[in-house]
C-alpha positions in Angstrom: 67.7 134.4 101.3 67.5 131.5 99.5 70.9 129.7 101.0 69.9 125.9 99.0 70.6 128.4 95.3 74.6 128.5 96.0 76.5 125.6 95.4 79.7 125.7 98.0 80.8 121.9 97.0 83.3 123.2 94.5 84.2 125.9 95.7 88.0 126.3 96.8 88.3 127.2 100.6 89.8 131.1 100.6 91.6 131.2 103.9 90.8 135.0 105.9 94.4 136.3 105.1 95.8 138.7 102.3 97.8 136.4 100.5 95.0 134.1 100.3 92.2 136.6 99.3 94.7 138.5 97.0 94.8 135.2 95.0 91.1 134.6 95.0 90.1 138.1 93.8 89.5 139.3 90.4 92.3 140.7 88.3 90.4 143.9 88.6 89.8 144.2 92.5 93.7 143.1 93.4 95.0 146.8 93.7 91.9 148.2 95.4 92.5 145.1 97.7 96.2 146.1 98.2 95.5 150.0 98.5 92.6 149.4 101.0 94.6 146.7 102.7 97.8 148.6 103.3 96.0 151.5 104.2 94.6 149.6 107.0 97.8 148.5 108.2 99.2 152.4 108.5 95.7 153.1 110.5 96.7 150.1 113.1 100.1 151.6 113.2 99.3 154.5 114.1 96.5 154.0 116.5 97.7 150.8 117.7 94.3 149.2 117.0 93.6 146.2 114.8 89.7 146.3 114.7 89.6 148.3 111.2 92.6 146.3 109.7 90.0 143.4 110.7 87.3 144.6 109.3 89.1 145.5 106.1 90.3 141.7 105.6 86.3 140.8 106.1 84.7 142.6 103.7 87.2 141.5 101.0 87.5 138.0 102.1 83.5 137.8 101.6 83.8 139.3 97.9 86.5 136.9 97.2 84.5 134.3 98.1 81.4 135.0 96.0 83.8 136.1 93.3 84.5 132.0 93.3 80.7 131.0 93.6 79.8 129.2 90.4 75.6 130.7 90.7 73.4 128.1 89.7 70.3 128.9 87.5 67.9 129.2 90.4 70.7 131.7 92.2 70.7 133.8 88.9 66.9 133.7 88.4 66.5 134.9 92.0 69.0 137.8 91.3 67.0 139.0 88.0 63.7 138.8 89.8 64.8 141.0 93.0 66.2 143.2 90.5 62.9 143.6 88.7 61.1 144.5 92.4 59.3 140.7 92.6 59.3 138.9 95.8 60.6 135.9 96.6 60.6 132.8 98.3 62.6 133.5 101.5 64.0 130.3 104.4 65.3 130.7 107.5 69.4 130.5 107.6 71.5 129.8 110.8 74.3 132.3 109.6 76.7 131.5 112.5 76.8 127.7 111.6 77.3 129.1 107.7 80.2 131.0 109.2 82.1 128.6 111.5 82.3 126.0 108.5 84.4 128.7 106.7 
């Protein structure tokens, strides 16, 4: 991973809730959101667990976040070039500091 390619410093803060992520996702991923989301919350009311409802609001919270990355060049270059099968630079990442700054 090449974690210096993504600019975060203009990127708004998405908050992990459904409001918040409805707003920040693509016109196009806003009813999938909603159909997975309120799934979720018929699961948790009838199991009377909240881990999948949980889980549900992670995995779209993370795509509404890249969905408001602006990738620079170097981000985009990196993309093509994995895509083509070439290897690439790789550094270290402490993804639990990432993680409690969001």
């Amino acid at each position: 991973m090449i974690a210096h390619a993504i600019r975060t410093d203009s990127t708004p803060r998405i908050e992990k809730v459904p409001e918040s992520i409805w707003s920040a996702l693509p016109r196009d991923l806003k009813d999938r959101f909603l159909s997975e989301y309120r799934q979720g919350l018929r699961d948790a009311g009838e199991s009377l667990r909240l881990e999948t409802l949980h889980e549900i609001i992670e995995q779209w919270w993370r795509r509404a976040v890249l969905a408001n990355h602006e990738l620079s060049a170097e981000t985009v270059d990196v993309v093509h070039r994995l895509r083509a099968g070439e290897e690439v630079d790789t550094v270290s990442v402490d993804l639990d500091g990432l993680r409690r700054r969001t």
